[in-house]
N, C-alpha and C positions, 0 to 999 in steps of 0.2 A: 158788531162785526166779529165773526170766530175767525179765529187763528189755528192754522197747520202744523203738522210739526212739516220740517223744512230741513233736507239736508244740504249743504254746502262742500261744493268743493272748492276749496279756496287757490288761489295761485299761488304760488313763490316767487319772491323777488329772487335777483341774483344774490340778495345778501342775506337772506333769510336765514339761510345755515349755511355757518362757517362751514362746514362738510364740504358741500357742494362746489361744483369748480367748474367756472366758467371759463371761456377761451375763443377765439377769432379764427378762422381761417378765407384768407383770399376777398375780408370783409363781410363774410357771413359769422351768426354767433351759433354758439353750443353749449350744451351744459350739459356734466356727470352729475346723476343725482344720488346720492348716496344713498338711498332710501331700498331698499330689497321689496322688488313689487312681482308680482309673475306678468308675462309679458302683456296681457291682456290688460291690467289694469297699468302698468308705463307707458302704454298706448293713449290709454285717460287720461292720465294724470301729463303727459306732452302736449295732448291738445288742448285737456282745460290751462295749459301755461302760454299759449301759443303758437306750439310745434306742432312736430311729430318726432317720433323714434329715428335716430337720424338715416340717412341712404347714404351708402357708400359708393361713388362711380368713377374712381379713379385710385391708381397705386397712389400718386402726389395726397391726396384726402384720406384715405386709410392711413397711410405712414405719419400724418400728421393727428391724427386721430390718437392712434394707438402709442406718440408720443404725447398727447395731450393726457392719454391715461395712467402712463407710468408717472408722467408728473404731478398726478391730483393727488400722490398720497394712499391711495388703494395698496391696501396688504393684498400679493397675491395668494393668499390663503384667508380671505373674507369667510369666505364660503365653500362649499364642498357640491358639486352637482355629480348625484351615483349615476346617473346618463350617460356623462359625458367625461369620462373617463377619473373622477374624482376630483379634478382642479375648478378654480373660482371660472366663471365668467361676467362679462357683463351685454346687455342687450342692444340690437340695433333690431331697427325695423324693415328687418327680412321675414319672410313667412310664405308657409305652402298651406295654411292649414283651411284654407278655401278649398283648394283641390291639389291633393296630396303628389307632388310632385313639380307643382306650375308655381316655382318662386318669386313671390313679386316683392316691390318696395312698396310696403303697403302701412307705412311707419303712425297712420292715424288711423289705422284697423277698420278701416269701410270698408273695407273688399275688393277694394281698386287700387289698380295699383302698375308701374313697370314691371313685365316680366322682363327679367333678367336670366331665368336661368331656369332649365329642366330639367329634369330626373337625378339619378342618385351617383354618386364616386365611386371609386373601385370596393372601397365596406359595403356597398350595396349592391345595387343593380346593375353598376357601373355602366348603366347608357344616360350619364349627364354630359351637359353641352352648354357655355355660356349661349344667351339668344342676343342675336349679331353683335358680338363680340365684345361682349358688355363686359365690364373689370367683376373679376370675384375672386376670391379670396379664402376658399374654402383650404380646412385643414389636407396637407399636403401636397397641397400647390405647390410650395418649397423644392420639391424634389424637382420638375419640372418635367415630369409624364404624365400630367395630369391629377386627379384630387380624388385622395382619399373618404370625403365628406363633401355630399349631404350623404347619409346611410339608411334615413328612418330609423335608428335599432329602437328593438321591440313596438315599432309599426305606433309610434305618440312622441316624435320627433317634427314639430312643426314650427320653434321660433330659431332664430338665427343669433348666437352670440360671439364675441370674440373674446377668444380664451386667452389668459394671462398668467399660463404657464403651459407647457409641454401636455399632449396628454393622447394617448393614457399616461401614466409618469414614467412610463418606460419611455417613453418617447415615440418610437414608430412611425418617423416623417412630419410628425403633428409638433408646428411648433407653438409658443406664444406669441397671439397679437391673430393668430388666423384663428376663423370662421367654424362654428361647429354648430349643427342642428343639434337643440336639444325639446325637450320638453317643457311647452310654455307655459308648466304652471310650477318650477323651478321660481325662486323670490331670489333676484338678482338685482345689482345696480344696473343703470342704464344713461343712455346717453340721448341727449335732444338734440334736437337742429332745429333754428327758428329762418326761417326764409327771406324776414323781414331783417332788418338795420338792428335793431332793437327787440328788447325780450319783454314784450309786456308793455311798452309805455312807446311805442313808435310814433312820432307825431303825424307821419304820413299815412297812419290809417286811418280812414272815413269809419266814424263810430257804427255800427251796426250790433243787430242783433239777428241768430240763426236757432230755428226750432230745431233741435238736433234729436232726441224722442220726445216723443207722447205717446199716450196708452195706459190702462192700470191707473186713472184718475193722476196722471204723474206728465210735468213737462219738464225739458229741459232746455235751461238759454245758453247761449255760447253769445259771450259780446264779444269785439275788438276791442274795447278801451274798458277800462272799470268803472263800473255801478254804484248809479249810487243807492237806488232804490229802485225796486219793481213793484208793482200793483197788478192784481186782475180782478179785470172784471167780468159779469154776466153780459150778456144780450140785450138784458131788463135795465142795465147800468147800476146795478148794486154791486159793491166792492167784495169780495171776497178772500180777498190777500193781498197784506202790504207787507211790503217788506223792508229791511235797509241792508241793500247788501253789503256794506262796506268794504268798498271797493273792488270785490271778487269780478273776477271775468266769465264764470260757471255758475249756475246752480239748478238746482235739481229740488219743484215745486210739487207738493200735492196738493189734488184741489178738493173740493168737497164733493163733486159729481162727474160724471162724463156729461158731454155736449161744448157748445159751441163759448169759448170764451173772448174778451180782448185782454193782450197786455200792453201795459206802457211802461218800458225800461228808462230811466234818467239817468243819462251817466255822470261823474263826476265834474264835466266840463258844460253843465248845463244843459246840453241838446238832450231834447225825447226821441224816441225811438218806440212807434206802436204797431201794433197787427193783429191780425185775426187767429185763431188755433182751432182747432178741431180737436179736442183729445177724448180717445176711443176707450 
């Protein structure tokens, strides 16, 4: 039997790295991940953990947010984004960059998502509007005539962070803890939101497994509970890759051809889990 090379993306427990900083609210969990990713890959990296980038819909969840932030330990000078007026941020999963202007919560970057909110603050085009009266929190809200940000400046402003200091550093309405579009390929920390009880090890999730891509001789699994191995096979029932994924909830297989395969996932509590794939 030949063997693939095989990339993994592995999950993080809550304890993984001491960095990171988990926290509760209203009984749902969250986690700041210290890790500086650009928005597009803390999207990945949320889901293969079993989130997403978190949604913010309420001042009560923001304000406990943003003191969940100041408490993890974050130097407000981590980082520097030239976008976004020189101060740190960190990411939520806000985004226009589907169709530039139509802000959705789209925190597991599929392209669907609540719109929350249209067009730009008085920096820009100033015809934004929250949609039906959704909470937002854009930079200079503060003042209370409405919101200085979203702007697009220089037209490659599509992810949403919340700043953790003043900015520009002159200040100008904008304070820290609100909302600034900036450019989603900025390597920031970022924040999760898991829907479920539990971050990874939920008892009340029914073990499953989701074909998330295929294409380019390449699939990828997304389980609920961890792995313990995968296999695939052919049509013919010749084995073609085994694996031991040790315990991951993600991975990302190359096979040796396109056409029609099966897999059989085992997770760690014994149950299989099998199906059919098409990869193109």
């Amino acid at each position: 039997m030949k063997r693939f090379t095989l990339v993994l993306l592995a999950f993080i427990t809550v304890n993984a790295f001491a960095s990171d900083y988990s926290f509760t609210i209203g009984g749902k969990q969250y986690k700041i991940v210290k890790t500086k990713k650009s928005w597009t890959d803390a999207a990945a990296w949320a889901v293969s953990d079993g989130g997403h980038l978190v949604h913010i819909g309420s001042k009560a969840e923001q304000d406990s947010i943003y003191a969940a932030v100041q408490a993890s330990g974050i130097s407000t000078t981590y980082t520097s984004v030239p976008d976004g007026g020189g101060v740190a941020y960190i990411w939520i999963g806000a985004t226009d960059k589907k169709t530039e202007g139509t802000w959705l919560w789209d925190g597991d970057n599929d392209g669907n998502g609540t719109n929350f909110y249209t067009g730009q603050g008085s920096w820009g085009a100033n015809n934004g509007a929250p949609v039906n009266g959704a909470y937002v929190n854009w930079g200079g809200t503060n003042t209370g005539s409405g919101s200085n940000e979203p702007d697009d400046y220089g037209s490659s402003q599509d992810g949403a962070a919340i700043a953790l200091a003043p900015w520009p550093t002159a200040g100008a309405g904008n304070i820290a803890g609100e909302w600034n579009d900036i450019d989603i390929s900025n390597q920031l920390y970022f924040i999760v939101e898991y829907e479920t009880s539990g971050i990874n090890n939920n008892k009340s999730v029914k073990p499953n497994i989701d074909i998330i891509l295929k294409g380019n001789k390449q699939i990828g699994l997304k389980s609920t509970k961890a792995l313990k191995s995968v296999s695939i096979v052919s049509v013919t029932g010749q084995e073609v890759v085994k694996i031991d994924a040790g315990g991951k909830t993600f991975l990302i297989i190359g096979l040796p051809s396109k056409g029609i395969f099966i897999y059989r996932g085992e997770f760690e509590n014994g149950i299989v889990k099998t199906g059919k794939i098409l990869v193109l």
